[in-house]
C-alpha positions as CSV (number, residue, x, y, z in Angstrom):
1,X,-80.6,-70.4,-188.4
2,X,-81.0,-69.2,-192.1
3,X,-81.4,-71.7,-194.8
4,X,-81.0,-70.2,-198.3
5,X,-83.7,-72.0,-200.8
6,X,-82.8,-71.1,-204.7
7,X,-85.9,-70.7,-206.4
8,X,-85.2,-70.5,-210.2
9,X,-88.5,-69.1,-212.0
10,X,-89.1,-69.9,-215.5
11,X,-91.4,-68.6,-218.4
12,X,-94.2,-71.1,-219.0
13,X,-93.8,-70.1,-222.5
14,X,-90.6,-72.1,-222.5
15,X,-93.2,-75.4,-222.6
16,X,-94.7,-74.5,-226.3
17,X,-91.6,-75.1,-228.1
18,X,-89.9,-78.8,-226.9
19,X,-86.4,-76.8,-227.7
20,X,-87.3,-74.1,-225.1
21,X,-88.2,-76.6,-222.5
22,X,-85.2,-78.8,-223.0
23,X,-82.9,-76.1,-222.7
24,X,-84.7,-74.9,-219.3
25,X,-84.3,-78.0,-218.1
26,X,-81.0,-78.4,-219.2
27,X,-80.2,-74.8,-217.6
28,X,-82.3,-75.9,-214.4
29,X,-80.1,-78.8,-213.6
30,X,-76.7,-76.7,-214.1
31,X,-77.8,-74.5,-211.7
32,X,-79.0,-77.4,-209.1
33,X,-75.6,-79.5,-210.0
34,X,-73.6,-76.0,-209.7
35,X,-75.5,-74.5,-206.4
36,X,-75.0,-76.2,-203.5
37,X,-78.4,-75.4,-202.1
38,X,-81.9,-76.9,-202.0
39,X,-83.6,-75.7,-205.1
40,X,-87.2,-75.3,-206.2
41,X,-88.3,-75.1,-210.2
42,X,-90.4,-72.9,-211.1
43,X,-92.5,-72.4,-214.1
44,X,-94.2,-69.0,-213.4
45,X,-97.6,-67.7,-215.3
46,X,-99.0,-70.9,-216.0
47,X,-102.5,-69.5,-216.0
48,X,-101.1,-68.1,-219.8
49,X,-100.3,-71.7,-220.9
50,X,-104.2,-72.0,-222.1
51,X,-103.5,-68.5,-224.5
52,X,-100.8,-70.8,-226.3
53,X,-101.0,-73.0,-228.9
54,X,-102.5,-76.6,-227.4
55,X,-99.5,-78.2,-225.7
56,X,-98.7,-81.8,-226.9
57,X,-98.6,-83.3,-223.2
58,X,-100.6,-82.4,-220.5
59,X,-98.8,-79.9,-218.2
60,X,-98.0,-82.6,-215.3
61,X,-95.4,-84.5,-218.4
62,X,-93.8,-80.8,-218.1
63,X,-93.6,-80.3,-214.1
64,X,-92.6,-84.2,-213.4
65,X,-90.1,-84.2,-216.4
66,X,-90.1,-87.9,-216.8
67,X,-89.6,-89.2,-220.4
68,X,-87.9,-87.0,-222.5
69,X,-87.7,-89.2,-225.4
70,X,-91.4,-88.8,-225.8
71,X,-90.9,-85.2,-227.0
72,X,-88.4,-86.2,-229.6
73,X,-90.6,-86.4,-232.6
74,X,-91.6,-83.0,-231.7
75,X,-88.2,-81.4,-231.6
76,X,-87.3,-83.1,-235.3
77,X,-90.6,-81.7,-236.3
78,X,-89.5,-78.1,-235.2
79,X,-86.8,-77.4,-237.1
80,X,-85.7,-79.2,-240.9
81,X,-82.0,-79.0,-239.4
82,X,-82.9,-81.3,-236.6
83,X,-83.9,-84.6,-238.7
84,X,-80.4,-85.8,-238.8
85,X,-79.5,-89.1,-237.1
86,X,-76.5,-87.0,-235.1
87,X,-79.4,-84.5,-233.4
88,X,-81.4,-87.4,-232.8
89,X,-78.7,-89.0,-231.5
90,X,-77.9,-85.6,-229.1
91,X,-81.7,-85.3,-228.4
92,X,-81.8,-88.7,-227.1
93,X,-78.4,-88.6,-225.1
94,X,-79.6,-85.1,-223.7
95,X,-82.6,-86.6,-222.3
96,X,-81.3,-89.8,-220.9
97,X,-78.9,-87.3,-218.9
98,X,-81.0,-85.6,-217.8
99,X,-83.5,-88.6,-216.5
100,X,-80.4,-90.5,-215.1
101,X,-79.6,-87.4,-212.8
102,X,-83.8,-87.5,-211.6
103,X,-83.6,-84.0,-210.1
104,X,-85.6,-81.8,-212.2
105,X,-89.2,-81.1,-211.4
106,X,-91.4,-78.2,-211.5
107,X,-93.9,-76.4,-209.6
108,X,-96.4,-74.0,-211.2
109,X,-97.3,-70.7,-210.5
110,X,-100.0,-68.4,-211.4
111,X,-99.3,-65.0,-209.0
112,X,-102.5,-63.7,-208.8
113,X,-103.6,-66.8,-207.4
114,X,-103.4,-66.8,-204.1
115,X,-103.6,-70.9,-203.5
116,X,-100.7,-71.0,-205.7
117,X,-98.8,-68.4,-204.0
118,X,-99.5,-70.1,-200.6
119,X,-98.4,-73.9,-202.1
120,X,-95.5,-72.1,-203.9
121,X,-94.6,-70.8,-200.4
122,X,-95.1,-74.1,-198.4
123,X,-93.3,-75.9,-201.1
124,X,-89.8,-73.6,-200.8
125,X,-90.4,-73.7,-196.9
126,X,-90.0,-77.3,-197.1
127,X,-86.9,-77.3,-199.5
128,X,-84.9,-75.2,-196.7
129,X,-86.4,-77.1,-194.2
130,X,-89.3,-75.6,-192.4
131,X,-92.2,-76.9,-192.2
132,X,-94.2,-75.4,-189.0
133,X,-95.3,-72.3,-191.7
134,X,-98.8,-73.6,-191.9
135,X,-99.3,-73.2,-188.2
136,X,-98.0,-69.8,-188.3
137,X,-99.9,-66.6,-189.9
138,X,-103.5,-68.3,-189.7
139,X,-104.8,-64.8,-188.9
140,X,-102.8,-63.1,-191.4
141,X,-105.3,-61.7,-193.8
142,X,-102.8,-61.4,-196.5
143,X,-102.8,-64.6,-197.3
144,X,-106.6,-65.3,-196.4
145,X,-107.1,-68.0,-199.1
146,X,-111.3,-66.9,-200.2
């Protein structure tokens, strides 16, 4: 049988700016509330993250998305228009939905990294429910990890 897996890649720019990434995640949970499918969140070219600016959080607070509220001083700080008690009321009831619903997390990917391809793949076969793919293709010198 054929199990359809969503994979919905996103920009690792989208963690620089805490606006960006709480819209993606916002935008990542529509579609996994939305899509009745297994789904797997990706945040593609993450071996650019280190040409950005230094992130606040280490990259695992991104991929695990578990406390929001943490990167509310940093969204007031982004914009003057956010330091009003109403957006930091809306940051903060933005964030505790999304925690209450616990279904966002991210993998990483960096494509010409081969490990990370392979994971990436493993990963997805899980999500639609195969898991005998590391038994398979061991002589496949595609995906020869060197």
């Amino acid at each position: 049988t054929l199990q359809f897996v969503c994979v919905h890649l996103s920009d690792s720019i989208c963690v620089t700016q805490p606006s960006l990434y709480v819209s993606n995640v916002l935008l990542s949970l529509r579609a996994m509330i939305q899509m009745d499918m297994p789904h797997v969140n990706v945040l593609s070219k993450i071996d650019k993250v280190s040409a950005y600016d230094e992130l606040p959080f280490n990259l695992e607070f991104y991929t695990d998305v578990d406390d929001l509220n943490y990167l509310t001083p940093y969204l007031e700080s982004e914009s003057p228009a956010l330091r009003s008690e109403k957006f930091a009321g809306l940051n903060e009831a933005i964030a505790n939905m999304i925690e209450s619903y616990g279904l966002v997390r991210y993998e990483v990917l960096a494509v010409e990294n081969k490990k990370s391809m392979m994971h990436l793949l493993r990963v997805i076969d899980r999500a639609g429910g195969y898991v005998f793919g590391g038994a398979e293709g061991a002589n496949d010198t595609i995906w020869a990890v060197t």
